[in-house]
Steps between C-alpha positions, in 0.01 A plus 500: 500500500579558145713760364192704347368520876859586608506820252165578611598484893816686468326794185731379259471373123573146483825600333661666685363207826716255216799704461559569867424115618758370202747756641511720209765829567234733315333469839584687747668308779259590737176424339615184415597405826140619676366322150700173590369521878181566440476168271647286826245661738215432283585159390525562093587222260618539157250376255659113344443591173732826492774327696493257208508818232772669729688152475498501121570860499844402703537240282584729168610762699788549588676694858096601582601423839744569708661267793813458716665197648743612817713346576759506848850535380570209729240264304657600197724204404235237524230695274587410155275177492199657627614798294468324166158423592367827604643682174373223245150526708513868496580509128223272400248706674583811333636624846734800528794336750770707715768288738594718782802412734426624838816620673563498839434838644276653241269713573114415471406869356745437225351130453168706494590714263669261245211330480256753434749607226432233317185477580493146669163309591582198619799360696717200555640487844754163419670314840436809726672400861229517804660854633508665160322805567421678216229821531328528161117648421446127453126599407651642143610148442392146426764303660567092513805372686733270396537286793332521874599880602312738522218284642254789395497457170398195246808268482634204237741298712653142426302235669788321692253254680432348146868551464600325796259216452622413187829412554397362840257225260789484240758360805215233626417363152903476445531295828632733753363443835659810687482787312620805720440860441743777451382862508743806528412706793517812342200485271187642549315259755205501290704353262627225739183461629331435211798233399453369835115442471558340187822257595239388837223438294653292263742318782140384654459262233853299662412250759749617771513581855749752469437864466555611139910691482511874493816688497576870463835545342700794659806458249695260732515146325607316765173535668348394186698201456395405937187568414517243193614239703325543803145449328645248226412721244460295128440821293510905525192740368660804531448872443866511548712483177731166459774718357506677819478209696771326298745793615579242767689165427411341785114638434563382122596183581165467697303593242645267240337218705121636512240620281467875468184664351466906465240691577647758271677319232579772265668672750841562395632377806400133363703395240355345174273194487416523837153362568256674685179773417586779306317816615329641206600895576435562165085396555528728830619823312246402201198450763605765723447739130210362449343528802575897495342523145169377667529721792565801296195420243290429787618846648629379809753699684728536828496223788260196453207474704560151577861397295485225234787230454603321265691196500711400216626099496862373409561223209666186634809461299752155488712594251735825366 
């Protein structure tokens, strides 16, 4: 279904059918929310060639449209990488961009309301925790998230089984024959199983009888040192930072006698010229901008019907 056979279904022009499905507040709120659900029940599809013209209209354009990145006041600290990619992204589309810091305890009605203010159509959700509950009109919105939650939605997440892998390769072709893996227990476990998938795969290609060494650090380095010695561990991928680790002598010590690769290496708990893969957050907040832009020319709003995700590969890096 076209947009012409949309006005005609719904006895509208065809203007007003484009203002309501690009969100425009000259529309009242309701019509273009029975406009927007009548174009998901009936399967319509923006024409190619006016997406393109809508591109280059956004292109010399300036603040045509509107979008929101949320943030959790928890995530806050680590955002400025990804950050710097979803502003220069944002710019270079011609995008209109708010940064919203989501306190603990406010209230969703006021969340509601701010956005509608400023008229937003399209949202960031960045690092959201698995129990975040947050009660929007999500149907007013495009939304991406930055990371895996919510699981309803399109997501752009780092792709720690490349991650993982990498270094895993990296320690084989520099001669270590026991490479051990070091995850902290309190990450998401899709991102530790994701590492983990990627550290097995690679530890396949080792001719050993042995099952592969996994250990979930707890913040007690004594148990990591045991561990260490117990599985005659030559080198340390780790998700854990070495300037935590090092917090310990006796755990220092240690680790001044093996190889130790990061699966985050610009961390800043890992001091400079550590080697390891750098995550590129800056290519997630980019992608994760880009990705909106194409849902909201394509008109597509509130929960996926069956969630894209996106995968976003570190850089290998040897040297500061």
């Amino acid at each position: 279904m076209n947009q012409k056979q949309l006005a005609a279904h719904l006895n509208m022009s065809a203007s007003a059918i484009s203002a309501a499905l690009n969100n425009k507040r000259n529309i009242p709120e309701a019509t273009r929310r029975r406009v927007q659900e009548a174009a998901r029940e009936l399967g319509y599809t923006p024409n190619a060639a006016s997406r393109i013209m809508a591109y280059r209209r956004h292109q010399n354009v300036k603040h045509n449209m509107n979008i929101a990145v949320l943030v959790p006041k928890e995530a806050k600290a680590g955002f400025k990488r990804c950050q710097t990619g979803v502003r220069q992204q944002a710019d270079t589309l011609g995008l209109h961009l708010n940064e919203i810091v989501l306190e603990k305890g406010m209230r969703h009605k006021r969340l509601q309301q701010i956005l509608e203010s400023r008229s937003i159509q399209g949202l960031l959700l960045y690092r959201f925790p698995p129990d975040f509950d947050l009660q929007l009109h999500w149907s007013h919105f495009g939304v991406v998230a930055i990371g895996h939650y919510p699981e309803c939605f399109n997501r752009i997440i780092l792709n720690q089984h490349q991650i993982a892998t990498e270094c895993v390769l990296h320690a084989i072709e520099a001669g270590y024959r026991r490479p051990g893996l070091l995850q902290r227990k309190g990450n998401l476990a899709q991102v530790n199983y994701l590492s983990l998938g990627g550290y097995l795969s690679a530890m396949a290609r080792l001719d050993s009888s042995n099952p592969p060494p996994v250990f979930e650090y707890e913040g007690t380095p004594q148990a990591v040192i045991d561990w260490i010695k117990e599985n005659r561990i030559d080198c340390l991928i780790s998700n854990v930072g070495k300037l935590e680790l090092m917090r310990s002598k006796r755990l220092q010590a240690k680790l001044d006698t093996l190889g130790f690769y990061a699966l985050a290496r610009n961390s800043l708990e890992n001091p400079p010229g550590t080697i390891g893969v750098e995550q590129d957050l800056r290519a997630q907040g980019a992608q994760a901008v880009n990705m909106l832009f194409g849902m909201l020319t394509r008109g597509e709003y509130g929960e996926a019907h069956i969630p894209r995700m996106t995968m976003i590969e570190g850089r290998w890096v040897t040297s500061a």
